[in-house]
Structure formats: C-alpha cells, structure tokens
N, C-alpha and C positions, 0 to 999 in steps of 0.2 A: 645206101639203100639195099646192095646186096644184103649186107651182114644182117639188117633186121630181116629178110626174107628167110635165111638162114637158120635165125633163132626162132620163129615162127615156127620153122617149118619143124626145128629138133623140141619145142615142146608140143606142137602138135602130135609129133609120133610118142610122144612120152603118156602126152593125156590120151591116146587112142590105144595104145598099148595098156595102159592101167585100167581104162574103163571093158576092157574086151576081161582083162583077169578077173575083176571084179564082178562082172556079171555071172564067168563061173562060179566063183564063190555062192555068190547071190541065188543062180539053178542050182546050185548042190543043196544050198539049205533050206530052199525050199523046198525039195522034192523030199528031204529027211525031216521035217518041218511034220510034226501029226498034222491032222486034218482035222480039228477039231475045235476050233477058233478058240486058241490059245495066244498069250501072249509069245511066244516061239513063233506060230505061224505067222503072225501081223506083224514081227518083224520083218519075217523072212521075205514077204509079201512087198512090204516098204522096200525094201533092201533090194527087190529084184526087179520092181519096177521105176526104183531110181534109177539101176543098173542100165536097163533096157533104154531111159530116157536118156544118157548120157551115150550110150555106144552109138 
C-alpha cells in the first residue's frame, strides 16, 4: 500500500509540475496573441484556459 501511495504521489508532482509550465506557456501566448479574434488568439485563449483548468 505504501508503494502505490508513493507512485501517486511522484505522478502527482509531475502532473502538477507540467500543468504550472504549461500554463506559462499558455499567458505568454496569450498576452502576444493580437487582439483581434484571429485564429492565434482562440488558440491562445483555448490553450490558457485549458491551462488554468488543469493547474
């Protein structure tokens, strides 16, 4: 029982760790992202509030 608590707990820090980078990514592109409802922005847009939903 240890050892699964263990591995829980090393992909938890892995998926918490990726989603924290990710979400930078995600504010960087969107703040460079025109403003102009372009396909770029509705990525960027998708992409940061996927971010946000996962952190």
């Amino acid at each position: 029982m240890e050892g699964l608590f263990i591995f829980y707990t090393i992909c938890a820090a892995i998926t918490a760790i990726s989603s924290i980078i990710s979400l930078g990514y995600a504010s960087l592109a969107l703040m460079s992202a025109p403003n102009d409802g372009s396909a770029a922005r509705n990525n960027a847009l998708y992409s940061f509030s996927r971010s946000v939903a996962i952190a």
